[in-house]
C-alpha positions in Angstrom: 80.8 114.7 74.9 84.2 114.9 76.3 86.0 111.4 76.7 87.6 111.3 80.5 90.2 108.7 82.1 92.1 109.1 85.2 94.2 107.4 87.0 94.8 108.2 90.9 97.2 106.2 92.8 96.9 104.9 96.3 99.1 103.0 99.0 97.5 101.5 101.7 98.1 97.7 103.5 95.4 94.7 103.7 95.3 91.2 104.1 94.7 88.7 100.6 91.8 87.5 100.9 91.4 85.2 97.6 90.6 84.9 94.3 86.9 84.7 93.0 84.9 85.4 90.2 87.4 87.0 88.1 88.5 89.6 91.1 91.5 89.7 93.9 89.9 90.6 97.2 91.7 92.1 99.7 90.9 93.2 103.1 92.3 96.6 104.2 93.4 97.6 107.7 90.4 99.5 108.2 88.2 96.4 107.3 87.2 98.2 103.5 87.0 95.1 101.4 88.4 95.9 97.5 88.5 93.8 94.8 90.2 94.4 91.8 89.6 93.7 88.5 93.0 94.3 87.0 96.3 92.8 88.2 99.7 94.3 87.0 101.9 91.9 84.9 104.6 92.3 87.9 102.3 91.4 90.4 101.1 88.0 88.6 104.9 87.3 88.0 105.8 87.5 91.4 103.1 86.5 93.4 100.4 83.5 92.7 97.6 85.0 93.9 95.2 82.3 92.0 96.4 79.9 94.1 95.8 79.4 97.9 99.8 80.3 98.7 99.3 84.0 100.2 95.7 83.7 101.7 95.6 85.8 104.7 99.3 87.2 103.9 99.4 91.1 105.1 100.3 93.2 101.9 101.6 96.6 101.3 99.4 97.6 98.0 100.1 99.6 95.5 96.5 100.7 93.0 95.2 102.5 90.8 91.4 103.8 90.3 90.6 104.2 86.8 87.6 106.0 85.4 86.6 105.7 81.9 84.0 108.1 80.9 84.8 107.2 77.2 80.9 106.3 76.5 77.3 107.4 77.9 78.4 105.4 81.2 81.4 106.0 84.0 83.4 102.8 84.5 85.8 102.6 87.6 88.1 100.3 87.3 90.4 98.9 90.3 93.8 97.6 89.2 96.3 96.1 91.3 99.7 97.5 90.7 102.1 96.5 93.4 102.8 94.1 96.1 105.0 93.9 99.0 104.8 91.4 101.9 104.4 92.6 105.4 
């Protein structure tokens, strides 16, 4: 068995939604909801997002999709890796 990771970055802009359950959950332009699991160390630094402070705030956003295929199961990771206020 090969082991597999990949990263793909993507740009897009949604609206904060909030945190829950471990996961930042945004609302995109074309109503996709995404919620990440992973949050970039710049991102936490700058922005709050556990708090209530940028709920409903328009973001540009900056992620990455990361699949792990590093075992008998595919893992997809979403991870939060920039933020810029609209």
């Amino acid at each position: 068995m090969i082991d597999y990771q990949s990263n793909e970055q993507i740009k897009t802009e949604g609206t904060f939604l909030n945190f829950a359950d471990g996961y930042y959950n945004f609302e995109l332009n074309d109503l996709e909801l995404l919620a990440f699991e992973e949050v970039s160390l710049r991102v936490k630094k700058e922005y709050d997002l556990k708090s209530n402070d940028f709920k409903k705030q328009k973001f540009e956003i900056s992620y990455s999709i990361i699949i792990d295929d590093s075992d008998e199961e595919d893992f997809i990771i979403l991870r939060l890796d920039n933020l810029k206020i609209l």
